[in-house]
C-alpha positions, 0 to 999 in steps of 0.5 A: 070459537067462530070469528064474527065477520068484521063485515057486519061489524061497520060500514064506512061513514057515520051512524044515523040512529032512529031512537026509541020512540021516534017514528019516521014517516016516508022513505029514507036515503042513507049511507053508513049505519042505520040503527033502528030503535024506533019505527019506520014507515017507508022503504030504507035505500042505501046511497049508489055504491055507499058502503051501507049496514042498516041494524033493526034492534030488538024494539025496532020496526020496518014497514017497507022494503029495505035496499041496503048491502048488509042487513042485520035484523032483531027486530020486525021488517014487514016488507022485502029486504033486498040484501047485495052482501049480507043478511043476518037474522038474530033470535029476535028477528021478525020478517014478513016478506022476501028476503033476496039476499048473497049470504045469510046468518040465522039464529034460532028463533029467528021468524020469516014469513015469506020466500028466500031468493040467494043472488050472487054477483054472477046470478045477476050478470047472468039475468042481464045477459039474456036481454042483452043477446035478444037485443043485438039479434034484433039488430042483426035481424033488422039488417038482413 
């Protein structure tokens, strides 16, 4: 039998639970865990460098974008996830939007409706360098 990844198990600091029948309107800025029973209307942000996994249960609703490092979802997102770590999409997972994600775990059943976009650490140094480079060669062109 395959180990699950502790990574997706917890996350450093307390766990904020949306409950069923609550609905949340505006953004929300968090560390830890995010549990979502209920509905959010607005982006999900994890803290600057916070150790974050937010979990859309089976009842739960997203719509907006979800910024957080591991993402785990059973529920409906009806925006993009943006994912530095992990996403793992359950039987029950319903997306309506790009995932931009490291790593990912899909079971059957699982619903996405919308592009996948793999980003590992080195892709991202890499879309920065280019910038870079063009700026210093201005600079040097300034000088001649």
């Amino acid at each position: 039998m395959r180990k699950k990844n502790n990574l997706t198990n917890f996350a450093a600091g307390s766990t904020t639970l949306i409950a069923s029948g609550t609905h949340v309107l505006g953004d929300v800025r968090f560390a830890g865990n995010l549990e979502v029973e209920g509905q959010i209307t607005g982006n999900i942000m994890a803290e600057d460098g916070a150790d974050a996994r937010v979990r859309v249960l089976p009842k739960g609703c997203v719509v907006g974008d979800v910024s957080v490092p591991v993402v785990v979802i059973n529920g409906r997102i009806e925006g993009n996830i943006y994912s530095s770590l992990q996403v793992e999409l359950a039987a029950n997972a319903e997306v309506e939007g790009d995932l931009h994600y490291a790593l990912i775990e899909i079971e059957k059943g699982a619903q996405v409706n919308g592009n996948f976009v793999h980003r590992s650490a080195s892709a991202q140094q890499e879309s920065l360098s280019p910038v870079e480079n063009v700026a210093e060669t201005g600079m040097q062109d300034l000088g001649s």
